[in-house]
MIDOSE-1310 file (N, C-alpha, C; in nm, 2 decimals, decimal comma, always signed):
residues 90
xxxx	+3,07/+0,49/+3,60/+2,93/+0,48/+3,61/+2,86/+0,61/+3,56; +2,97/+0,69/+3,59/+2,90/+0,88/+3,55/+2,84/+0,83/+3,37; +2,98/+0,79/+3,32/+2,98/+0,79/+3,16/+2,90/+0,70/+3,09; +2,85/+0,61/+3,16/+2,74/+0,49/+3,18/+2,59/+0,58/+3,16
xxxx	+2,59/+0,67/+3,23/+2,44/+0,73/+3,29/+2,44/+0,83/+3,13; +2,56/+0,92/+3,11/+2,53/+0,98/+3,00/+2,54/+0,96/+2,89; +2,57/+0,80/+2,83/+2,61/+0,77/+2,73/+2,42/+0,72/+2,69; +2,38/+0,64/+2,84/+2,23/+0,60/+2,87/+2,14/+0,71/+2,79
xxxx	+2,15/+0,86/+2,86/+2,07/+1,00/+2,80/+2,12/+0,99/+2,67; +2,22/+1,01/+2,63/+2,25/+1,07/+2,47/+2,14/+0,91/+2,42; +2,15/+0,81/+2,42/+2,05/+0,72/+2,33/+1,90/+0,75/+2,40; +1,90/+0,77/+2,47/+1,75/+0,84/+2,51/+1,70/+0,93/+2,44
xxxx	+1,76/+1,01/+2,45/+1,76/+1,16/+2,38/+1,72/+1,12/+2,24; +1,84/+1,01/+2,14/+1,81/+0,98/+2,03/+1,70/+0,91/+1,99; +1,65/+0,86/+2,09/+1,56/+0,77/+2,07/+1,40/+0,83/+2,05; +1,42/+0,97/+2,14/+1,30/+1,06/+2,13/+1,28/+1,09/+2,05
xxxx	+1,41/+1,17/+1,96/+1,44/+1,30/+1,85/+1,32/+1,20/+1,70; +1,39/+1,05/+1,73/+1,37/+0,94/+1,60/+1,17/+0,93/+1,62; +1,11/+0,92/+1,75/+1,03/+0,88/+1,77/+0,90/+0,99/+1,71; +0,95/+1,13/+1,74/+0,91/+1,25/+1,74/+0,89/+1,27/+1,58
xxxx	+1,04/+1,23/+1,50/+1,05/+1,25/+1,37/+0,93/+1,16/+1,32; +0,95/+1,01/+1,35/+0,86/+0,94/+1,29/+0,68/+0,95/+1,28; +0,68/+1,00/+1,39/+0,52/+1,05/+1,42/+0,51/+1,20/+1,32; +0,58/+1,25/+1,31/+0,57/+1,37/+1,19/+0,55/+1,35/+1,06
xxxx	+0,68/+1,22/+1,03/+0,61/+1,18/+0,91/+0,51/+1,08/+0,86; +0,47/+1,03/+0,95/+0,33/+0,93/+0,98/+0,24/+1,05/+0,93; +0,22/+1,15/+1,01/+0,10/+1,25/+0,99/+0,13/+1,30/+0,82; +0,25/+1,33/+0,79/+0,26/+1,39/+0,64/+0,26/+1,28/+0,55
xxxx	+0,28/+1,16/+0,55/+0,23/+1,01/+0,48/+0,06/+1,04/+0,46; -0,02/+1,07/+0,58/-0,19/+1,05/+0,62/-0,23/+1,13/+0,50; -0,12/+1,25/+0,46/-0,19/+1,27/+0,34/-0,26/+1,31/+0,21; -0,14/+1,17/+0,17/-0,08/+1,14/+0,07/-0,19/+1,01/+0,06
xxxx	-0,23/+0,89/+0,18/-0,26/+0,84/+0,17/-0,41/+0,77/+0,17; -0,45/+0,87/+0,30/-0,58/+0,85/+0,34/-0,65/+0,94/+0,26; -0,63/+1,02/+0,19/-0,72/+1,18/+0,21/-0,82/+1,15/+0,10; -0,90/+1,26/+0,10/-1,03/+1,19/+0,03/-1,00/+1,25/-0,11
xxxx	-0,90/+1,32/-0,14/-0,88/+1,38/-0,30/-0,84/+1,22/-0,36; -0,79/+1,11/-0,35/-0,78/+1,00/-0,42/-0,92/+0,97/-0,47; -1,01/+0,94/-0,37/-1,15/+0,88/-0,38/-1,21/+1,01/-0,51; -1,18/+1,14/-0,49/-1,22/+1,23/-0,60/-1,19/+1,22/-0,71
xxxx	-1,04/+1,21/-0,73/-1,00/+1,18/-0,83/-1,05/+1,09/-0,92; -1,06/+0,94/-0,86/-1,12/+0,83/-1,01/-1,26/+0,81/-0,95; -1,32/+0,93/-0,89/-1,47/+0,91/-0,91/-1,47/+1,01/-1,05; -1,41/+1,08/-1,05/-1,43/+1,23/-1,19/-1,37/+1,18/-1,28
xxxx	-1,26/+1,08/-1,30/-1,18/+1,04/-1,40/-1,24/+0,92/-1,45; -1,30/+0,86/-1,36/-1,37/+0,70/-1,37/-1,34/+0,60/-1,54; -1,36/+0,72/-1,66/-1,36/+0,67/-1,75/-1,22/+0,68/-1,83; -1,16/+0,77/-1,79/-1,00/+0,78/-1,81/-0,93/+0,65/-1,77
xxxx	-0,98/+0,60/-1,64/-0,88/+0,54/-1,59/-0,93/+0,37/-1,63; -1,02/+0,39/-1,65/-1,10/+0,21/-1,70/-1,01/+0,21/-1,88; -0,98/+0,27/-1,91/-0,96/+0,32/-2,05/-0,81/+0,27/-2,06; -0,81/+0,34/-1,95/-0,59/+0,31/-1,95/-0,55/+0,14/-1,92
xxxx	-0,68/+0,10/-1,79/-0,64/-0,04/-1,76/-0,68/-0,10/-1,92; -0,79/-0,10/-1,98/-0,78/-0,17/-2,12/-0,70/-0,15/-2,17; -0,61/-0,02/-2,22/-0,47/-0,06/-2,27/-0,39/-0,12/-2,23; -0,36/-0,12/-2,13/-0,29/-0,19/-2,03/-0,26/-0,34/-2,05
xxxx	-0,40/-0,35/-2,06/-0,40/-0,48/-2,07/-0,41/-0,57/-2,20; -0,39/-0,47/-2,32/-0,42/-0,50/-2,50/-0,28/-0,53/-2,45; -0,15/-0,43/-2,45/-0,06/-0,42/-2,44/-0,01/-0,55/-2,38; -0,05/-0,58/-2,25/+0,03/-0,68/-2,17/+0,02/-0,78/-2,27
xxxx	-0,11/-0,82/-2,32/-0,14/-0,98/-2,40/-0,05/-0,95/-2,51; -0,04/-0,86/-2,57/+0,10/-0,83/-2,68/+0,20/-0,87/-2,65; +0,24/-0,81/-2,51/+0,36/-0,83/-2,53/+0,44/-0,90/-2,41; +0,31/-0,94/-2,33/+0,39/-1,10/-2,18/+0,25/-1,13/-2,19
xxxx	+0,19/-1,24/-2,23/+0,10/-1,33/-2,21/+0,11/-1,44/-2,07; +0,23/-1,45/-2,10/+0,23/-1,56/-1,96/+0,24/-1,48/-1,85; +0,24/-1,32/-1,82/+0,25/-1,22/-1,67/+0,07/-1,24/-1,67; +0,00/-1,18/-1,77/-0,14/-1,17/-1,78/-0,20/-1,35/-1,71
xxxx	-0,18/-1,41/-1,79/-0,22/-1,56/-1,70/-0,10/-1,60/-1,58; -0,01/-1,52/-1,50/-0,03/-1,51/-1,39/-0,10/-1,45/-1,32; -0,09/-1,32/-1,34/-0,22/-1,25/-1,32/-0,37/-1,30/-1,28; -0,41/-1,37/-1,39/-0,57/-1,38/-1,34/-0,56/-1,54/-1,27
xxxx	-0,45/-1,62/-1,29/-0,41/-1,71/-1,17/-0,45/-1,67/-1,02; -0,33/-1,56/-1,01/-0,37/-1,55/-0,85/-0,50/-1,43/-0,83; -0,55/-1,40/-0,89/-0,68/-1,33/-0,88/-0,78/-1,49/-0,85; -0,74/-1,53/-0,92/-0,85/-1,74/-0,89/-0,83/-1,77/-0,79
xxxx	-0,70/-1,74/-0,72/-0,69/-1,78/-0,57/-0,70/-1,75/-0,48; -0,72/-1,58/-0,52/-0,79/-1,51/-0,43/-0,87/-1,51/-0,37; -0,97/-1,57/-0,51/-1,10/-1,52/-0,51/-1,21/-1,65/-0,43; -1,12/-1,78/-0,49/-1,16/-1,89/-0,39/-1,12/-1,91/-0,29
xxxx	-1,00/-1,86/-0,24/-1,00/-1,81/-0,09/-1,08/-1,76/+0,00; -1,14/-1,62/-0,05/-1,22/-1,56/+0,00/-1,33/-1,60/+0,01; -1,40/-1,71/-0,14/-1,53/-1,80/-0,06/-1,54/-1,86/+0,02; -1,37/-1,88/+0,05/-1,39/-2,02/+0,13/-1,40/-1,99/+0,24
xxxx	-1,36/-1,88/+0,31/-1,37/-1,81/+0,37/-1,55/-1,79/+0,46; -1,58/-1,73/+0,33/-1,75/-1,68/+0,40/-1,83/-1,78/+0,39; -1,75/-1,93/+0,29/-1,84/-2,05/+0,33/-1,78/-2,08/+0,53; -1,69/-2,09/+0,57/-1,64/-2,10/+0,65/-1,71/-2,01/+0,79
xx	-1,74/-1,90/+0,75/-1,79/-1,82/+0,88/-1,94/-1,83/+0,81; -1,97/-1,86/+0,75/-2,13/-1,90/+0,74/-2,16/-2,05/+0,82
């Protein structure tokens, strides 16, 4: 029973150490993720980055046509989804 009770702590124990770790890197994820330098960045870049999706996208029709018309497929289904949606709560 003794080795029962301490085998019980040592996963206890581990289960803290993991819980403690995880909430640490939650907070060092926040950011990376939340922080407002993203929103800065392609507000100052805005034109950089509209510029790259147009290549992006000269390129894609070059060279996968059929990814690009998957592409704006599920953007269609999204997008009548979501009407159907605010037709629905309207």
């Amino acid at each position: 029973m003794d080795e029962l009770q301490k085998e019980m702590d040592k996963h206890q124990k581990e289960i803290d150490e993991l819980k403690a770790k995880n909430i640490e890197l939650e907070e060092r994820l926040k950011k990376y993720t939340n922080g407002d330098n993203h929103k800065r960045y392609y507000e100052k870049n805005k034109d950089k980055i509209k510029e790259q999706g147009t290549i992006y996208l000269k390129k894609l029709k070059e060279e996968n046509p059929e990814k690009l018309k998957e592409y704006r497929r599920t953007y269609y289904l999204k997008k009548k989804e979501k009407m159907k949606q605010q037709e629905d709560n309207n």
